[in-house]
C-alpha positions in Angstrom: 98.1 65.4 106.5 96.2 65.9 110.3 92.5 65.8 109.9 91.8 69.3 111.5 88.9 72.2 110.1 90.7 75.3 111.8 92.0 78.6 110.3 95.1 80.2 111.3 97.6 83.6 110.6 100.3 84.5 111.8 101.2 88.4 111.5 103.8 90.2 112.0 102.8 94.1 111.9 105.0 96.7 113.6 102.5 100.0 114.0 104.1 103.3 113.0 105.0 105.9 115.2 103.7 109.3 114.9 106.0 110.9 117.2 107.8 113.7 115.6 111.1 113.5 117.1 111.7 109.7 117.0 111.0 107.9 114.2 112.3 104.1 113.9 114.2 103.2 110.6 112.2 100.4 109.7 108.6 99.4 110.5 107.9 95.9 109.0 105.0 93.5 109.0 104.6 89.9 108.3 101.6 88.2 107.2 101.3 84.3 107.4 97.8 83.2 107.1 97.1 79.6 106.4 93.3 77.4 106.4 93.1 73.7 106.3 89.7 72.0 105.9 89.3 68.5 105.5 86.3 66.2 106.1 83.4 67.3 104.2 84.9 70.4 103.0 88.2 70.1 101.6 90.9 73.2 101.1 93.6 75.0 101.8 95.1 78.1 101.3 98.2 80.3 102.5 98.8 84.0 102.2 102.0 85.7 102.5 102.6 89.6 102.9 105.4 91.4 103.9 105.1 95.3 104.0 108.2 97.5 105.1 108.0 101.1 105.5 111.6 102.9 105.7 112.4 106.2 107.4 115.0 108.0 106.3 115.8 112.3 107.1 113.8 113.4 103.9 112.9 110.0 102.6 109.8 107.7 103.6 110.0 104.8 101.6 107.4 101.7 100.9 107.9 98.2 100.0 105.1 95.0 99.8 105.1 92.3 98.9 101.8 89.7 99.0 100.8 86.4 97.6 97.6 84.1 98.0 97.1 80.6 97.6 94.4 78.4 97.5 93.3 74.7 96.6 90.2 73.3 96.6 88.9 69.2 96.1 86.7 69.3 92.5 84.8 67.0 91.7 85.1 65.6 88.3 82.8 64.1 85.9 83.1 60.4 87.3 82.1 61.9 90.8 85.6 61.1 92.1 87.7 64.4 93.5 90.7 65.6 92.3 92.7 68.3 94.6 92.9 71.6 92.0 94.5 75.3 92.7 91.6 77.7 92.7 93.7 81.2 93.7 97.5 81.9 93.1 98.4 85.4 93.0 101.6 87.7 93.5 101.6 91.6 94.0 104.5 93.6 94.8 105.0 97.6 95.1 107.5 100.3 96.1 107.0 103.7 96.8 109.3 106.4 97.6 108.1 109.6 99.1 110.5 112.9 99.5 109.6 115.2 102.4 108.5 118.6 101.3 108.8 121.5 104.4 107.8 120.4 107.5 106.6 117.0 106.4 102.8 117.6 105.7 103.2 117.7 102.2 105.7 115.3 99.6 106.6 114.2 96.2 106.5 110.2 95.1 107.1 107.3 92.3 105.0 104.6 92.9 105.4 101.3 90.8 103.4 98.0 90.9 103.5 94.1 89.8 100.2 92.0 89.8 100.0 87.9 88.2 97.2 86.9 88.7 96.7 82.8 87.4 93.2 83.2 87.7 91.9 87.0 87.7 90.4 89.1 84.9 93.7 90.4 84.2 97.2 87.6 83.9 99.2 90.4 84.9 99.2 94.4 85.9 101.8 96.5 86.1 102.2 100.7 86.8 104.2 103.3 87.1 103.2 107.2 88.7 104.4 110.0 89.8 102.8 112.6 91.9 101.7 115.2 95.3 101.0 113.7 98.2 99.8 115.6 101.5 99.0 114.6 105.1 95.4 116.3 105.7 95.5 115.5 109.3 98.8 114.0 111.9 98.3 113.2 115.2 99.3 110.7 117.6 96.2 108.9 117.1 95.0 109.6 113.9 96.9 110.1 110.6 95.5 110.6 107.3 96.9 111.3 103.9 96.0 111.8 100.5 98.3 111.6 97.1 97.2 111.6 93.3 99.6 111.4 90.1 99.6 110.9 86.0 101.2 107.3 84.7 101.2 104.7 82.8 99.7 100.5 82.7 100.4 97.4 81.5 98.0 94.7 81.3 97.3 91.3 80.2 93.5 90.6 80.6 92.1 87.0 80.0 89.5 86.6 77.2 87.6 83.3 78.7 87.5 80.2 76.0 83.8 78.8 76.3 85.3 75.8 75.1 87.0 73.8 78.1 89.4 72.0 75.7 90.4 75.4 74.3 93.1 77.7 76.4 92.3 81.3 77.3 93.3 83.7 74.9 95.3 86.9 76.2 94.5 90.4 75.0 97.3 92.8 75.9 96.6 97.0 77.1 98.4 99.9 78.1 98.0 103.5 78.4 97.9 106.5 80.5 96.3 106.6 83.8 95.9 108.8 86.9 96.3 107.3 90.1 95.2 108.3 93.7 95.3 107.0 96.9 94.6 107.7 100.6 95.1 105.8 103.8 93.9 106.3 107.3 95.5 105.2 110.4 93.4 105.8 113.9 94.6 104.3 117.0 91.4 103.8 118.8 93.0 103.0 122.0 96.4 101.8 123.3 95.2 98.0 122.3 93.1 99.0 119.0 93.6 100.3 115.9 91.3 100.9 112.4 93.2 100.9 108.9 91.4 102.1 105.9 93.3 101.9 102.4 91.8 102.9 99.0 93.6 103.3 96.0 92.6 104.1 92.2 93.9 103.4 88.7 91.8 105.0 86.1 92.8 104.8 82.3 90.5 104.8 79.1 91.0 100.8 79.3 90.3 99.9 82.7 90.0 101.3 85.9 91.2 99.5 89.1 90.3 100.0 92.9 91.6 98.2 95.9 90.5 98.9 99.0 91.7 97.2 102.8 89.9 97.7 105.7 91.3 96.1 109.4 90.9 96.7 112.9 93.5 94.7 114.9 93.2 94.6 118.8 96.3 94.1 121.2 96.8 90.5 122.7 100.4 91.2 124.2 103.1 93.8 123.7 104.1 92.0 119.8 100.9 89.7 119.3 97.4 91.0 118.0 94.5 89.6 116.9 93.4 91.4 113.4 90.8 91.0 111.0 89.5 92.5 107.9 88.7 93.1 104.2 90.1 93.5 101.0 88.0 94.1 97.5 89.3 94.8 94.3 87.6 96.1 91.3 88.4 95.8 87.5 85.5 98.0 85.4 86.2 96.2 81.9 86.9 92.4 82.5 86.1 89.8 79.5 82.9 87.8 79.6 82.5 85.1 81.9 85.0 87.0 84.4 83.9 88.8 87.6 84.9 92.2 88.1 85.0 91.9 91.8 87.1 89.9 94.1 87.0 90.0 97.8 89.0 88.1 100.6 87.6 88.3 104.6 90.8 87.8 106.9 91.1 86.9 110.7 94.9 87.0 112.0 97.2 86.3 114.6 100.1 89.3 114.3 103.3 89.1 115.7 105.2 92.3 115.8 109.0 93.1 115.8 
């Protein structure tokens, strides 16, 4: 393995266009990020996301897919090191919007997958249904708002205080109401801020994720981007935390 300490993503993020009378079929982005530290510090950890929007006459439909890796040197109780995964998560989603009118306003089903190896929760899944409306659509800035009833899954970890003894799984479900908004604002032909915040509130749990980026233009398909992502469980088992962030600087290709 080269000796290096460097960090770097490759992206592939096609921006969507907010012309009315030309819409591509497909925008799609591509996230490879990858860190290698060695030395004094050693890690190293990959993320993969894929996000492709479709646009159909009526239909505008999302799919994602994302994954995080991580592995860090620990060092164990006769001081040696031992190379250990720290982070492995999946989390996929589709969404399917129908147009309502003249495309301000539309109807969705959203469904979702989390696995989490080492979160609060083993695994999350949900199912909605709802009204979503665009409160402002502009070349440069596009903002929406949608909110529905449905329905969880979860598996949340109960910590062992005992290292010899496994984790114990606790399983919930119920009904839950989720919302979501996203804002898009082109800044200037090379710049553009994303802001993403969605919420899943049930009597068991309640779940936010939130994105924030800004990604710059370095050529016509390359940009440099970098952000944040947080996400929030309210009722995790003891010795979990309810918060878990990840700061991203990337290289994105576009196509």
């Amino acid at each position: 393995m080269y000796k290096l300490t460097t960090a770097f993503v490759l992206t592939a993020f096609a921006t969507a266009s907010f012309a009315e009378d030309t819409k591509k079929p497909w925008d799609v982005e591509v996230d490879i990020g990858a860190i290698s530290t060695s030395g004094n510090t050693d890690t190293a950890s990959l993320q993969f996301k894929v996000d492709a929007k479709q646009n159909l006459e009526k239909w505008e439909n999302q799919y994602i897919f994302n994954s995080l890796f991580k592995q860090d040197s620990v060092k164990q109780d006769d001081n040696s090191s031992r190379k250990e995964k720290t982070a492995e998560k999946y989390f996929g989603s589709a969404k399917f919007a129908y147009l309502l009118g003249v495309e301000e306003s539309y109807l969705f089903g959203f469904g979702s997958y989390t696995e989490d190896k080492f979160g609060a929760y083993r695994s999350y899944t949900t199912v909605a249904l709802g009204y979503g409306n665009w409160l402002y659509y502009s070349p440069t800035f596009n903002w929406f708002i949608e909110a529905g009833p449905g329905y969880f899954e979860g598996e949340k970890v109960n910590q062992s205080s005992d290292p010899l003894v496994p984790d114990s799984i606790s399983e919930e479900s119920g009904a839950i109401l989720r919302a979501a908004t996203a804002l898009e604002w082109k800044i200037s032909a090379n710049a553009t801020f994303k802001q993403l915040i969605s919420v899943e509130s049930g009597s068991d749990n309640t779940r936010t994720q939130t994105e924030t980026s800004l990604a710059t233009s370095i050529s016509e398909r390359m940009k440099m981007k970098v952000g944040l992502t947080v996400a929030n469980d309210t009722d995790v088992a003891p010795g979990k935390e309810k918060t878990d962030t990840t700061t991203f600087i990337n290289l994105v290709y576009s196509f």
